[in-house]
C-alpha positions as CSV (number, residue, x, y, z in Angstrom):
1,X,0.0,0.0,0.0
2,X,1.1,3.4,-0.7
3,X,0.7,6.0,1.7
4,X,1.2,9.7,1.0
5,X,4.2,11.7,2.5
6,X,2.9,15.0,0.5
7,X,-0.7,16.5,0.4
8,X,-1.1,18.8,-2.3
9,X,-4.6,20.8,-3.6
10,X,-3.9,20.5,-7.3
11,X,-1.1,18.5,-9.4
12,X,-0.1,21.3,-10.7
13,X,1.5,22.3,-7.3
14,X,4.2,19.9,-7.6
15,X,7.0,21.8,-8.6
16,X,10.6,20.9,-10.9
17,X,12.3,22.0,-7.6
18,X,9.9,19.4,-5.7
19,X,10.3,16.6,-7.7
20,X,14.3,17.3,-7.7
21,X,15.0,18.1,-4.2
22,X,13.4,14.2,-3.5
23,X,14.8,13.0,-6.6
24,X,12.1,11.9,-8.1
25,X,12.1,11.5,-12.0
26,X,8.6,10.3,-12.5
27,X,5.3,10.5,-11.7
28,X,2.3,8.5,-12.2
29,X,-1.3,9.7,-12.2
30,X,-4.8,8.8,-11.4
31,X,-7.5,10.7,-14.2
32,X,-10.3,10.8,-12.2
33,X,-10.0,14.3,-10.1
34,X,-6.4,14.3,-10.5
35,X,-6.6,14.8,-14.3
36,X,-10.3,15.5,-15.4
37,X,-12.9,16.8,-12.8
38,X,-16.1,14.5,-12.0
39,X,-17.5,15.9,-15.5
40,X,-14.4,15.1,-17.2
41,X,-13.4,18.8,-18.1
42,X,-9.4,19.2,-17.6
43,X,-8.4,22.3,-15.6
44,X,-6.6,24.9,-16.6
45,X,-2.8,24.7,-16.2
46,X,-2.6,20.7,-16.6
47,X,-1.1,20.7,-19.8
48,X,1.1,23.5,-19.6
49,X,2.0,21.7,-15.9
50,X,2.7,18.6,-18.4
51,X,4.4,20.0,-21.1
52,X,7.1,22.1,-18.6
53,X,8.2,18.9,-16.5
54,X,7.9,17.0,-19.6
55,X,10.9,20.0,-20.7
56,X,12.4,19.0,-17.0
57,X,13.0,15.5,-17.9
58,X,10.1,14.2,-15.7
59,X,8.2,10.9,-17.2
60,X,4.8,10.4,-16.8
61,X,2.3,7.6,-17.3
62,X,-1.3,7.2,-16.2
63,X,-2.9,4.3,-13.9
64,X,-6.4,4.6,-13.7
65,X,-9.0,2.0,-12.4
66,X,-11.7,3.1,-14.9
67,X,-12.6,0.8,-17.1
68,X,-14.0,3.4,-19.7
69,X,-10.8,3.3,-21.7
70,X,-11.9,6.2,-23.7
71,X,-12.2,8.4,-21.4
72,X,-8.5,7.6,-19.9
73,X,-7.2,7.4,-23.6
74,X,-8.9,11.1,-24.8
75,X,-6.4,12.5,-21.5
76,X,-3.4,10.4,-22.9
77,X,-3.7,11.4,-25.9
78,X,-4.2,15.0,-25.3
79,X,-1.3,15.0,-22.7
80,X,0.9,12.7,-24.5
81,X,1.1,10.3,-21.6
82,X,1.1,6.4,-22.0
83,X,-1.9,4.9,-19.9
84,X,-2.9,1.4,-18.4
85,X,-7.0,1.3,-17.2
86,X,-8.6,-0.7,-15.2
87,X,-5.5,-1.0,-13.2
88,X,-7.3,-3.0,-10.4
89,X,-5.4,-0.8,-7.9
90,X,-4.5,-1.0,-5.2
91,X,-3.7,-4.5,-6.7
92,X,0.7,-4.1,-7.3
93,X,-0.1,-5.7,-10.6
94,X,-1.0,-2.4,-12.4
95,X,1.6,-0.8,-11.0
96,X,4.0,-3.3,-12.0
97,X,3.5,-3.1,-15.4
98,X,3.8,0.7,-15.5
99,X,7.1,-0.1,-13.6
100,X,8.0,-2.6,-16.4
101,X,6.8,0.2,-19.3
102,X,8.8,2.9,-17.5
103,X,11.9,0.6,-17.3
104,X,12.0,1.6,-13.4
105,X,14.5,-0.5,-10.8
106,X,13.1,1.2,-7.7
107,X,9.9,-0.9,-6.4
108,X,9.0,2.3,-4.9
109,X,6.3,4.4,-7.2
110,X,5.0,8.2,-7.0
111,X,1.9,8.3,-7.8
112,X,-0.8,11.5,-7.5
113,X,-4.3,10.7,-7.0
114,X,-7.2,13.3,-5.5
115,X,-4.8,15.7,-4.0
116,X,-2.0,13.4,-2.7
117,X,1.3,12.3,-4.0
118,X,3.6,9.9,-2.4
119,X,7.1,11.3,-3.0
120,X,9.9,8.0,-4.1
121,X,13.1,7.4,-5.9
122,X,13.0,6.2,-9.3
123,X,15.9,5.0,-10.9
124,X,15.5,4.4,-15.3
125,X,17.4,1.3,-16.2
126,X,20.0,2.5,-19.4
């Protein structure tokens, strides 16, 4: 189980400088009110909040436990992200493949999901 070490109101609090000072080189995100609200619009800022840590050098991939794969794949595509739905979380299976996708050593995983994030240490296999 992953438990949060961070509370944040909006994603698009988590700063470059955040993600750096814990030396964290990926994140992966929930869509439902993380990504989309409850009727599916995207706040403003998310894909500018993508597109600069994307510039940063931060991955990104989406785990989401909806099994409406469109609406998880209309936000990857928009964002550019690589996705996995119904991810059976908080089953480690889902998260495992993400960990296999993102060619991550570490077994520990940031993940954002309704206004948390769990801060880790990823490592990218060469």
């Amino acid at each position: 189980m992953l438990y949060p070490k961070l509370y944040v109101n909006s994603v698009k609090e988590i700063t470059i400088d955040m993600l750096r000072k814990n030396n964290i080189k990926g994140l992966i995100l929930d869509v439902d009110n993380t990504l989309i609200d409850y009727y599916k619009n995207m706040p403003d800022g998310i894909e500018e909040w993508v597109k600069n840590l994307k510039q940063e050098g931060i991955s990104f991939f989406i785990l989401s436990n909806t099994n409406h794969k469109e609406k998880v794949e209309n936000v990857s595509q928009k964002l550019d992200i690589p996705y996995i739905n119904f991810a059976k979380k908080p089953l480690k299976s889902g998260f495992n493949k993400v960990r296999e996708k993102m060619r991550i050593t570490s077994r520990k995983h940031c993940r954002s999901r309704r206004s948390n994030t769990n801060r880790c240490n990823w490592r990218k296999q060469k």
